[in-house]
N, C-alpha and C positions, 0 to 999 in steps of 0.2 A: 501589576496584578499580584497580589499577596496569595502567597503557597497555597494557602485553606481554598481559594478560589479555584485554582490550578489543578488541585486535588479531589475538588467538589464538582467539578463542570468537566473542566477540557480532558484531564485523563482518561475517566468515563466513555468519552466519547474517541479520545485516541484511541484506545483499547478495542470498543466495537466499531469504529471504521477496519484498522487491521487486520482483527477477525474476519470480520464482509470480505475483505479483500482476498484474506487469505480460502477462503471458500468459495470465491467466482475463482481464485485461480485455479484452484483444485478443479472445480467444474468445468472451467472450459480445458483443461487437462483432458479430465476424462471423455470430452465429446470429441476431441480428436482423437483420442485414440483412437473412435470405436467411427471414426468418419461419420459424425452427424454436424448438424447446425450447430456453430460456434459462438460464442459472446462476441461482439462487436469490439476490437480492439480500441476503440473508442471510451468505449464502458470501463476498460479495465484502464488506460491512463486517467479517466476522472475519478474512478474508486482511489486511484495511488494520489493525487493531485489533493482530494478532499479529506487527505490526513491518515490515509491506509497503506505509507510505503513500508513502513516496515513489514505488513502483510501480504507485500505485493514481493519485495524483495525475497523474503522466505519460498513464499510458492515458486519465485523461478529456480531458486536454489533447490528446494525438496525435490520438486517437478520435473526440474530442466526444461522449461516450458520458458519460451519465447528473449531465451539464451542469447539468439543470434541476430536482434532485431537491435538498431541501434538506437531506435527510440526509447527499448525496454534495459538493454544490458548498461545503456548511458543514462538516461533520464532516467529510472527508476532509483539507483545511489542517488545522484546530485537531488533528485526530488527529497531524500531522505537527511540527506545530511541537512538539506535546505530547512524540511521542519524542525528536525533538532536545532539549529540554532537558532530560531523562531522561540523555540518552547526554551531553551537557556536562557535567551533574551527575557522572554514575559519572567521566567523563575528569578533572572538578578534584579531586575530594577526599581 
């Protein structure tokens, strides 16, 4: 994949997956606090999964939000480092 592609398509879309991410985390933040209906833990590993961990990662840091779950506090890094070196891959070769 040549840089101009990388930079033309897939960033674009890392960027606004991230984003997404980082704004269901913030929202289902805020619906615990206030004890309403929550996002579907579900939802938020495939937002992280579909290229939003660095989004996902930020919200439980900012948040403290699902700190203590070992699907979130383990799989949300290895999901991240996993993309990065996905995306160093497609950028060397």
């Amino acid at each position: 994949m040549t840089p101009y592609i990388f930079t033309e398509t897939l960033l674009p879309l890392i960027y606004f997956m991230s984003l997404l991410s980082f704004i269901i985390w913030a929202y289902d933040k805020h619906r615990a606090v206030y004890h309403k209906w929550r996002i579907p833990e579900f939802l938020l590993a495939i937002v992280t999964v579909l290229g939003g961990a660095f989004g996902s990662l930020c919200g439980m840091v900012i948040f403290n939000h699902k700190c203590r779950k070992p699907l979130f506090y383990i799989g949300v890094p290895a999901i991240l480092f996993i993309q990065i070196a996905i995306y160093v891959y497609l950028l060397t070769r």
